[in-house]
C-alpha positions as CSV (number, residue, x, y, z in Angstrom):
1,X,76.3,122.2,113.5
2,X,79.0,122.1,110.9
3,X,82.5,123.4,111.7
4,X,83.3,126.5,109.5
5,X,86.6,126.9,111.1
6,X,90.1,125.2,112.4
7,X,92.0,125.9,115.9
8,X,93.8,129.0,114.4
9,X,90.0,130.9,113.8
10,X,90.3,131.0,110.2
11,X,87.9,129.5,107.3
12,X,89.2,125.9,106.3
13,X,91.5,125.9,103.7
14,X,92.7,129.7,103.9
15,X,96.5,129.7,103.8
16,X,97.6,132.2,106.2
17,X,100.3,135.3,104.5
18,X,102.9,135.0,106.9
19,X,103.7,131.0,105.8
20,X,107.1,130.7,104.4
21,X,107.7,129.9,100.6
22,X,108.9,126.9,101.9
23,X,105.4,125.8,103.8
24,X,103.1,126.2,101.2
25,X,105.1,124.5,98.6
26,X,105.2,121.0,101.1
27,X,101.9,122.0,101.6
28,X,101.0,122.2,97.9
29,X,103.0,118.9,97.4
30,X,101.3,117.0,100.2
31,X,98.0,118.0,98.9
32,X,98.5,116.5,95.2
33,X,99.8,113.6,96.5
34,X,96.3,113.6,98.8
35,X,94.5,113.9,96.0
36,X,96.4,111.7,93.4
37,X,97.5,109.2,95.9
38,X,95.0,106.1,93.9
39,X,96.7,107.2,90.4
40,X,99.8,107.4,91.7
41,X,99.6,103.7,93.2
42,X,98.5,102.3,90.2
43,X,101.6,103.8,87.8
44,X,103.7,102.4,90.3
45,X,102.0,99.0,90.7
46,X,102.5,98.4,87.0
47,X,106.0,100.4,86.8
48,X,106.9,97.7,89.5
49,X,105.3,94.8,87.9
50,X,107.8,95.9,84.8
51,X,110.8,95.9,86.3
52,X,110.4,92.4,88.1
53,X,109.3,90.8,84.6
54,X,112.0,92.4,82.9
55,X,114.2,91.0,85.3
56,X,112.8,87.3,85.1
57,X,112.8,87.4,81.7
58,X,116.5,88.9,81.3
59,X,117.7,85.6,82.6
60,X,119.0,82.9,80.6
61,X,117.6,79.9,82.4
62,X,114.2,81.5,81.4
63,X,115.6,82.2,78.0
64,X,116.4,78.9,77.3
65,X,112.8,77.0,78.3
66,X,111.7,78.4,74.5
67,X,115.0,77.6,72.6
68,X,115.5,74.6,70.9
69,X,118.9,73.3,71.9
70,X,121.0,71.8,69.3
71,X,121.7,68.6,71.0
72,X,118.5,67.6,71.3
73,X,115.8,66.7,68.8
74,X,112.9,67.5,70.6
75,X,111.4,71.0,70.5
76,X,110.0,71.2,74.0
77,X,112.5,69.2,76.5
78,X,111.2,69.4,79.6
């Protein structure tokens, strides 16, 4: 027996008219985010993994590893 309708005794998905502006937009909002919720994660994996490389590399310990340092005459000195 499938279930054609919720608590309230209307059809699954039918927005009722007397919902405020308000509702139906957090409603609307809550139901993209349902559906984009995989896409969403993975922009915001990489948009994370960006930020903490950009950081790493910004430093100048890790700029120097690269650098050859006038003092020395090897290229790679570590």
């Amino acid at each position: 027996m499938a279930r054609s309708s919720s608590r309230q005794g209307r059809p699954i998905g039918a927005r009722r008219r007397d919902e405020s502006m308000l509702t139906r937009m957090v409603n609307s909002v809550f139901s993209f985010l349902k559906y984009a919720e995989f896409e969403i994660l993975f922009v915001l994996f990489f948009v994370v993994a960006f930020v903490v490389f950009k950081d790493l590399t910004s430093r100048p310990e890790y700029n120097q590893i690269l650098v050859k340092k006038p003092d020395s005459g090897d290229w790679w000195p570590y």
